[in-house]
N, C-alpha and C positions, 0 to 999 in steps of 0.2 A: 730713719735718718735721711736727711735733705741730699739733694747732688750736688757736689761742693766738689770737695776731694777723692779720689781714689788710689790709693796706693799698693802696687804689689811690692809686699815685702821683699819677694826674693831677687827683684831688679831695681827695687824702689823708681817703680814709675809714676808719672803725676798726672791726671788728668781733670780740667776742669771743668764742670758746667753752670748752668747759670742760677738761681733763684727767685722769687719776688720776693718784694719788700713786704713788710710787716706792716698791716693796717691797723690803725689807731683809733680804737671805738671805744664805748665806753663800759667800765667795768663792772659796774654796777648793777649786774642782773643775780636778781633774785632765783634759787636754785629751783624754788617752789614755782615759779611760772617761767621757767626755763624754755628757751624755743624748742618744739618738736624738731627734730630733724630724724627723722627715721629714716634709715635705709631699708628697700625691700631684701630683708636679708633671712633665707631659712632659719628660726628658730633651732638654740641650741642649748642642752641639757647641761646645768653644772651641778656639781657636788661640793659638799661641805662635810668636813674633816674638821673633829674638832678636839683637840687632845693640848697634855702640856708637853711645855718641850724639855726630852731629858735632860740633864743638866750636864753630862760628859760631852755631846753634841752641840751643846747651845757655848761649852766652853771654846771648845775649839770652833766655832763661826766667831768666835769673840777675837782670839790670839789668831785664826790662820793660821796655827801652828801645822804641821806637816805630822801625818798620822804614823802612829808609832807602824813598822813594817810587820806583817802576820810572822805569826811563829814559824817555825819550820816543821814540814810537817813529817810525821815518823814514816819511815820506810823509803823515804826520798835519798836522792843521791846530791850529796848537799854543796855538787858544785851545780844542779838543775837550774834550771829559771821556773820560777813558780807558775800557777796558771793562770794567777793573775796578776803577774809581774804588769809594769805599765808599760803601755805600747812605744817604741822608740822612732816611731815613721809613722809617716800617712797610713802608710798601704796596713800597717798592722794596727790601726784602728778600729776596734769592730762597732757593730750599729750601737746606736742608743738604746741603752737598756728602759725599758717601759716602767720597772717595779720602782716601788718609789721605796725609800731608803728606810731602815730600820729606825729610825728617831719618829718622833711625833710629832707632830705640825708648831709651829708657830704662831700663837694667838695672840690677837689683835689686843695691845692693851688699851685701859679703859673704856670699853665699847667702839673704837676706833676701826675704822671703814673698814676693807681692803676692794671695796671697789673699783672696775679698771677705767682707766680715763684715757684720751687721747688729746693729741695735739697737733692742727695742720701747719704747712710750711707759711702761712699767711695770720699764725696766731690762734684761730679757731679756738678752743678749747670744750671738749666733748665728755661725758659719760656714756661708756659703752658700755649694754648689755647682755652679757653674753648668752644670759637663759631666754630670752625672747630676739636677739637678733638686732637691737634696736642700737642708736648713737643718737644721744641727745645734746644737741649744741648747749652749752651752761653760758658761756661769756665768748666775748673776745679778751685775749689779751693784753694789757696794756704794762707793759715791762720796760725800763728806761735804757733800751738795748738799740734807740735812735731806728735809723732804716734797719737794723739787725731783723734775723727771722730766725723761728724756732731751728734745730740741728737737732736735738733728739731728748729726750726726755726720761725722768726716774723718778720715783712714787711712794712716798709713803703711807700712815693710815690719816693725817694731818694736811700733809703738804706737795706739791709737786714742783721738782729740782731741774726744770728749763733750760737746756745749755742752747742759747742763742749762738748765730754767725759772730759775733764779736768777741766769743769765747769766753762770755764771762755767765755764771752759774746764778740763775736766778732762782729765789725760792717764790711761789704760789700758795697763798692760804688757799685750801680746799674750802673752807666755810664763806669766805667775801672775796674771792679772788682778784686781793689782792697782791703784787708781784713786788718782788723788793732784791734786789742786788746780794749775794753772799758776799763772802770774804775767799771763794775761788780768784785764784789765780790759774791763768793758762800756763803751761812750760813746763809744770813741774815736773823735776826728774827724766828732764828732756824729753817728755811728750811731747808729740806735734799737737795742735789745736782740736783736731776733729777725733776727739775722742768718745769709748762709749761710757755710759755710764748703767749703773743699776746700786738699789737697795738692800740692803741683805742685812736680815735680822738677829740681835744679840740678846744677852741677857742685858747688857746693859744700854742696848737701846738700838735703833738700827743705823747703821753704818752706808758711806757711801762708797761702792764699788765702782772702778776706772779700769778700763782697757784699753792701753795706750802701745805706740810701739818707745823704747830703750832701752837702756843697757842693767840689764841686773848686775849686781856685784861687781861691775867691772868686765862683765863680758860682752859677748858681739851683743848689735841692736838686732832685738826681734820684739814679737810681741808677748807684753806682762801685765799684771795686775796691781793696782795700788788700792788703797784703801784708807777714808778718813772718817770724822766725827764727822758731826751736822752740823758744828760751829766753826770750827778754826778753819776746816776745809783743808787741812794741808797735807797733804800727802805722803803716804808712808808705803815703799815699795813691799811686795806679799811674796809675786814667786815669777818666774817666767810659766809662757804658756808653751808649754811639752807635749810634741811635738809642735813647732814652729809653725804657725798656717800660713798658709802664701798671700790670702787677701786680707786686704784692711780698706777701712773701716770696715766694722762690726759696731753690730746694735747685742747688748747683751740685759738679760734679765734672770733675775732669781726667785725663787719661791719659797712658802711658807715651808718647804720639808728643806732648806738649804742649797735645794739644787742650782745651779749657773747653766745658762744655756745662753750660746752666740750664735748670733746668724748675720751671711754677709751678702750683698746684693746677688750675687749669684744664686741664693737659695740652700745654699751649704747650714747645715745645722748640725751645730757642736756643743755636746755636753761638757762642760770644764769644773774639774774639783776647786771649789773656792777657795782654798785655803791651802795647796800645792799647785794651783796652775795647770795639774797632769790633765790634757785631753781624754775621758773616758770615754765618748762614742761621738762619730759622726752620722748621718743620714743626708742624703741626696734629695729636698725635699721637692723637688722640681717647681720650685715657686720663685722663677726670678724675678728682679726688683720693679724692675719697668721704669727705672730712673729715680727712684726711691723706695723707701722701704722701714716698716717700723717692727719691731718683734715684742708680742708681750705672750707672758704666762699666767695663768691665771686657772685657777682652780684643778690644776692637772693635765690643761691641755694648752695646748702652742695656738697661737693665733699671728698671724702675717700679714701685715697692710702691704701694699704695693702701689706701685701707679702714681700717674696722677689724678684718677677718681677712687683712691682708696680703696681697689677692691681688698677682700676681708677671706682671705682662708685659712681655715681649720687644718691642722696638722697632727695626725696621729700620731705617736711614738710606736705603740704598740703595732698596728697594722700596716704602719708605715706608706699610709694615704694622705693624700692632702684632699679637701674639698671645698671650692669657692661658693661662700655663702651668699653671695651681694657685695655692694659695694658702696662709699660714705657720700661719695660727690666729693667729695676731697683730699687734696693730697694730705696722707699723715705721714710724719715724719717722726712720731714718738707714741708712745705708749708705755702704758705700765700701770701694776697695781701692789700695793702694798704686799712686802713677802711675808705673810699671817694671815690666817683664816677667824673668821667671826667667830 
């Protein structure tokens, strides 16, 4: 995400900084002779998970319905709070759980990518690779977003969903990238403009996820979740986000097992139920922004742009390490890869 806006919720404060403009080249590059831009960055090992995905799990990423509550368990005292009641404050947040969830991965349909891509504050447009370490410039940009520049970016196994400064949602063919205007509207359901966005996969197709701050049902403004198709774009509120986090903006992304994960220029990393809102874990991943910052997940593991030369760190859940691999030469401001596995 670009440095535009910063707002703390809990004082709603504003602060502004600057950006450059978006340069205007042409788009027409071929993937197959694509510019090298390699970053000298430690090679790094992924995995491939490749299963279907159950269909009670794949339902409920579909509705975000709110999951039935665990039984009661025998021998309890049934005025208890269970022990895995959800957390009602920060402080009773516990870390990010490492294990990945009982469902099966989400697979890519028709042979469709999930390769991760990026995108700087100047348009750039990149393939990053995370098993060698490399970022390969594919195009520049060229999106009818006038002096606009990218704000942050979401990914499917076809296309990538560009939210420029002018706040309007561009879609990118991945195959001839070219860029074309959605039918996004800013505002919706009184969002402020610098929203985050991510993809998150269904049985009937994948869905675009918003983390915006207002009002659910009529209650105070904090921050919540909306959710639409890839056509109409229009916005349908999901849930609040439980408990309330203090900073915004957040860059959020999702994965082929369903998981949501937010990170906010501070370097705060929070795991969020998709389809409740409920916060499940934070981590303190001490990676802050450096005046920008992109978050993608990809294959099981966290990855964090920063800066303005794009450094590139690795984030454990499990060990709860971070480690900088190299860095792009460029600011990125988005990232992401389609939520399914090849």
């Amino acid at each position: 995400m670009g440095v535009l806006v910063a707002v703390e919720v809990a004082s709603i404060q504003v602060a502004c900084g600057s950006r450059s403009e978006l340069g205007a080249s042409d788009p027409s590059v071929d993937a197959a002779t694509a510019i090298d831009a390699r970053a000298d960055i430690t090679p790094t090992d992924g995995r491939h998970e490749t299963s279907a995905l159950d269909a009670s799990v794949a339902d409920a990423r579909q509705s975000f319905d709110a999951p039935t509550p665990p039984d009661a368990r025998a021998g309890r005292d049934a005025d208890a709070a269970p022990d895995d009641a959800p957390a009602t404050d920060a402080t009773t947040i516990p870390p990010i759980d490492a294990s990945l969830p009982d469902a099966t991965a989400m697979r890519c349909v028709d042979g469709g990518s999930s390769a991760p891509y990026l995108v700087s504050d100047t348009g750039e447009f990149f393939r990053f690779d995370a098993a060698n370490g490399s970022a390969t410039l594919l195009t520049s940009l060229v999106c009818p977003a006038g002096p606009s520049a990218p704000w942050t970016m979401a990914v499917t196994s076809d296309a990538a969903y560009v939210l420029y400064t002018d706040w309007q949602l561009y879609r990118v063919d991945l195959r001839t990238f070219a860029c074309s205007a959605t039918n996004y509207v800013e505002g919706q359901l009184g969002f402020p403009a610098n929203v985050g966005v991510a993809t998150v996969g269904t049985l009937s197709g994948d869905r675009l996820l918003v983390y915006g701050l207002g009002s659910f049902d009529g209650g105070p403004s904090g921050a919540m979740l909306a959710s639409s198709d890839l056509s109409s774009f229009e916005l349908d509120p999901v849930a609040p986000i439980v408990p309330n986090p203090i900073n915004y903006p957040v860059d959020i992304k999702s994965d082929a097992y369903g998981r949501l994960f937010a990170a906010d220029a501070s370097g705060l990393l929070l795991s969020v139920n998709a389809s409740t809102g409920q916060i499940l874990g934070r981590d303190e991943t001490g990676i802050a922004s450096g005046g920008s910052w992109a978050l993608l997940v990809y294959e099981e593991q966290i990855y964090l742009f920063t800066g303005a030369r794009g450094q590139v760190h690795r984030y454990d859940i499990a060990t709860k390490q971070a480690s900088q691999l190299g860095n792009t030469g460029h600011t990125i401001v988005g990232a992401g890869a389609a939520p399914c596995l090849r």
